[in-house]
C-alpha positions as CSV (number, residue, x, y, z in Angstrom):
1,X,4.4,13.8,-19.3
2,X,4.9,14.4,-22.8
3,X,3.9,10.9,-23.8
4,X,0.4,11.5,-21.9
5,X,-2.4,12.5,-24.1
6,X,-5.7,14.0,-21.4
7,X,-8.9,14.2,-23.3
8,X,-10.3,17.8,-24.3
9,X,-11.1,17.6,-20.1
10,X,-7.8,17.3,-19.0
11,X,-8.4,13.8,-18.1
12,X,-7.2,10.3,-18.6
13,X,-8.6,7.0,-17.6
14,X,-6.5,4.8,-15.2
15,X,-7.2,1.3,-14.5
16,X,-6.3,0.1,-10.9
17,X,-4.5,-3.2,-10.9
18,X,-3.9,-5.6,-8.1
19,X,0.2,-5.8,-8.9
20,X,0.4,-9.1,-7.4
21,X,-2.3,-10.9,-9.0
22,X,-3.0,-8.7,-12.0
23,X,-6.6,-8.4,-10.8
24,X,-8.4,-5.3,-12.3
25,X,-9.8,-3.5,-9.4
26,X,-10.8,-0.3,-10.4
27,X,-11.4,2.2,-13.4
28,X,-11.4,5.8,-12.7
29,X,-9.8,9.4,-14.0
30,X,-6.4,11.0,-13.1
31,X,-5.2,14.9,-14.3
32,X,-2.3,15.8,-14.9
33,X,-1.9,16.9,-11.1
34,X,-3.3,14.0,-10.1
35,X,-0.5,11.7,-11.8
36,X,2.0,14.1,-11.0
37,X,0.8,13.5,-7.0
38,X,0.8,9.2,-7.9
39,X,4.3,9.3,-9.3
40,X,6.0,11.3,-6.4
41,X,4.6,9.6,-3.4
42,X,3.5,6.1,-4.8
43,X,-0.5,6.7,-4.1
44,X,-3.0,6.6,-5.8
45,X,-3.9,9.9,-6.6
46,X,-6.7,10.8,-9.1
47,X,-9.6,13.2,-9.7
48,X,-13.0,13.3,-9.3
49,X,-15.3,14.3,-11.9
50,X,-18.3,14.1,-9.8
51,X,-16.9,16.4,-7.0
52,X,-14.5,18.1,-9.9
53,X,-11.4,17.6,-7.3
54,X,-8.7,15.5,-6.8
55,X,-8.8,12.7,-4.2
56,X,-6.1,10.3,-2.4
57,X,-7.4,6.3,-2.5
58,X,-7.8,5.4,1.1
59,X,-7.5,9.1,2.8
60,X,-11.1,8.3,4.2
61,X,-11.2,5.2,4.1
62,X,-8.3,3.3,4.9
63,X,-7.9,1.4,1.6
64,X,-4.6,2.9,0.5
65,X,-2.8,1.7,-2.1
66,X,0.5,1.7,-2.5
67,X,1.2,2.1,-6.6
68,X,4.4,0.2,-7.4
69,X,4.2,1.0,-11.4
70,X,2.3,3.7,-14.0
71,X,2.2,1.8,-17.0
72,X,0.8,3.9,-20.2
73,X,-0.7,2.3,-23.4
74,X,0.5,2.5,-26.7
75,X,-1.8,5.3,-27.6
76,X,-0.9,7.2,-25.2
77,X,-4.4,7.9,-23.8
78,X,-4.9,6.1,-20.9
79,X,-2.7,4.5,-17.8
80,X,-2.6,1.2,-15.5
81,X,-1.5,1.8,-11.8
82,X,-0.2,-1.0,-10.5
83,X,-0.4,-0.8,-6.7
84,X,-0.4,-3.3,-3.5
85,X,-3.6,-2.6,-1.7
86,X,-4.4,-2.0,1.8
87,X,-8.1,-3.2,2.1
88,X,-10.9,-2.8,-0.7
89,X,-10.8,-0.7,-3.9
90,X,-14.5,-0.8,-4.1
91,X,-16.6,1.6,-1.6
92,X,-19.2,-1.5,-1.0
93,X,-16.4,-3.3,0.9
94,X,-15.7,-5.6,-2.4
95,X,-11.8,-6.0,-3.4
96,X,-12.8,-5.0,-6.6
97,X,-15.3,-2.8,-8.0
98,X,-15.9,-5.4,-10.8
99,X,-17.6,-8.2,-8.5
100,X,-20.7,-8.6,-10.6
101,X,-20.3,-10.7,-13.4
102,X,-23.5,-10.1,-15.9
103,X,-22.6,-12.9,-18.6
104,X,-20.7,-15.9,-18.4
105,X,-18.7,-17.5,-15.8
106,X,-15.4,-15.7,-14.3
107,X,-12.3,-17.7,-14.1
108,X,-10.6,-17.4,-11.2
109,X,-6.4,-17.1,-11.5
110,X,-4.1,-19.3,-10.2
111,X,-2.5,-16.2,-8.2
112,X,-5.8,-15.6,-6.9
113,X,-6.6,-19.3,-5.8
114,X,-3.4,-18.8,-3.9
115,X,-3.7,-15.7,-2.4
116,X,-6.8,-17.1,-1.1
117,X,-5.6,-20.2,0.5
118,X,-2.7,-18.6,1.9
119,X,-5.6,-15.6,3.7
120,X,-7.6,-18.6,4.8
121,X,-4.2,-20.6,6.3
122,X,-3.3,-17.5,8.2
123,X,-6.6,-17.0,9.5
124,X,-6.7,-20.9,11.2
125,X,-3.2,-20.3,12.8
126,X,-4.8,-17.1,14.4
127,X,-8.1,-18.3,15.0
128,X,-7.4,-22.1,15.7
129,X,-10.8,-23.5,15.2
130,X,-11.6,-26.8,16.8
131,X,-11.8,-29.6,14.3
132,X,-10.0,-28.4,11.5
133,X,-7.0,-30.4,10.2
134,X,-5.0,-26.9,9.5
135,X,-5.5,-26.2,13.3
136,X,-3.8,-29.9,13.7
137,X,-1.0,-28.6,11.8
138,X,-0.6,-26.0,13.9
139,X,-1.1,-27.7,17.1
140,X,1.1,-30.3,16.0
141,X,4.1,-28.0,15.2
142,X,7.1,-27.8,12.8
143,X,8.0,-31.3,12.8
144,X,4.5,-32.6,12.2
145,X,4.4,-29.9,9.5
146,X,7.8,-31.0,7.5
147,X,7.2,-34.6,7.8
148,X,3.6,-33.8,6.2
149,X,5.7,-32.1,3.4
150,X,8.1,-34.5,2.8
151,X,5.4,-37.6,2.7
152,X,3.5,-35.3,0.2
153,X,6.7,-34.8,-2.2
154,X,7.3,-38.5,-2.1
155,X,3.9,-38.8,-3.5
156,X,3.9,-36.5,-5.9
157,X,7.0,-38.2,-7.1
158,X,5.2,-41.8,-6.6
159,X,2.4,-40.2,-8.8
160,X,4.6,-38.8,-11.4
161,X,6.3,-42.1,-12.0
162,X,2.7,-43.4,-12.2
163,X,2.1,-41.3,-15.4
164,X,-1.2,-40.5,-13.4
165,X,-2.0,-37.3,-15.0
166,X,-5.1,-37.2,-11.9
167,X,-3.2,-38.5,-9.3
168,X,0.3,-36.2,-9.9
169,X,-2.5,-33.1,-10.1
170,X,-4.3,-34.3,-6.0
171,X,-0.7,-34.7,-4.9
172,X,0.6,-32.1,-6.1
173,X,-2.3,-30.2,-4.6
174,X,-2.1,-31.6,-1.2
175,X,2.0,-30.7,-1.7
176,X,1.4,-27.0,-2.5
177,X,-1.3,-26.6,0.7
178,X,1.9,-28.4,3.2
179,X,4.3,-25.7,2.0
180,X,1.9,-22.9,2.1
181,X,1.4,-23.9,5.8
182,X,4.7,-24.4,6.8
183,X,5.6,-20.9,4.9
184,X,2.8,-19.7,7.6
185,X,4.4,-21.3,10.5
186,X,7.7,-20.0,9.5
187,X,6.6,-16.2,8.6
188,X,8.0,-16.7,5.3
189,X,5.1,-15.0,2.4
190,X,4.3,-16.4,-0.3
191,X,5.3,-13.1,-1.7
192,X,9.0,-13.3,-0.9
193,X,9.4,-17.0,-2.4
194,X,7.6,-14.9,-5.9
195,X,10.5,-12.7,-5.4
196,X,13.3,-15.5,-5.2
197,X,12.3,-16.7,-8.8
198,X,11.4,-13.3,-9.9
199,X,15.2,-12.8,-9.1
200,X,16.2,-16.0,-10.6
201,X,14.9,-15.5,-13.9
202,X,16.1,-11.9,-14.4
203,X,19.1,-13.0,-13.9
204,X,19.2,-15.8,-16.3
205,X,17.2,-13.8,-18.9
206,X,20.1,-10.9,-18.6
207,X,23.0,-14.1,-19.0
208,X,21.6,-14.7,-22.6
């Protein structure tokens, strides 16, 4: 903890991150006890300087979070907590406590675009609702799913040879959707494909 400069309070601001897609989800305080208790059990642990006591994310609640890094800045004086969350950070229900945007427009990540698709694919497989071409999918079954991938690849590759920068970008999209739904079908995450290539490139980035 030597590295950790707490203000004349004994306090240091931690921002909550969304590990996965780097989404900010929260700003708040930790002690020293407090980032002792996060490092230990991988909580979120921090204090409260309204109710002048330290508090565990999602005791009430629900909403753990399961912290996965610390990071601190190069100052020294304040911290990131990476963590995987188990609901909402915000106590309005939000996922993040920065949901109001007062000025400009906010651009939405590809992670997040992603995370979202894949939440609304695995809501249609559980809910099935009539009409909907994902419940088809579904309905349909493995076969109907792959040969959907495999006729959307070809295009992509028809597109590509096109040199249609439009055309390879639709394909492409309707390719990415297929796979996400047969990942679905399969109970393979998205998450566990991330950590094939996360894999991959450590180990060609510790070959050179």
């Amino acid at each position: 903890m030597t590295d950790v400069k707490f203000d004349k309070d004994g306090l240091i601001p931690v921002i909550i991150q969304d590990a996965a897609t780097k989404e900010v989800l929260t700003l708040a305080y930790a002690n020293e006890e407090a980032l002792q208790k996060t490092i230990e059990t991988n909580e979120t642990w921090l204090y409260s300087r309204s109710r002048n006591e330290l508090w565990n994310k999602g005791a009430t609640s629900g909403n753990t979070q399961q912290v996965t890094a610390v990071r601190l800045d190069c100052d020294g004086d304040s911290l990131i907590y990476e963590v995987i969350p188990n609901g909402p950070a915000c106590h309005t229900g939000e996922k993040s406590c920065f949901h109001k945007t007062i000025h400009g427009t906010a651009n939405e990540s590809a992670a997040d675009m992603f995370k979202q698709l894949t939440s609304l694919i695995e809501d249609r497989e559980q809910e099935m609702p009539e009409g909907a071409y994902t419940t088809y999918l579904f309905t349909e079954g493995v076969d109907k799913i792959c040969k959907k991938v495999g006729e959307e690849a070809a295009e992509v590759i028809i597109a590509a040879k096109n040199r249609d920068a439009q055309e390879l970008s639709m394909e492409t999209a309707d390719l990415f959707y297929h796979v996400l739904v047969l990942l679905q079908e399969q109970k393979v995450s998205l998450d566990q494909v991330v950590e094939v290539l996360k894999e991959r490139h450590a180990t060609k980035t510790a070959s050179k």
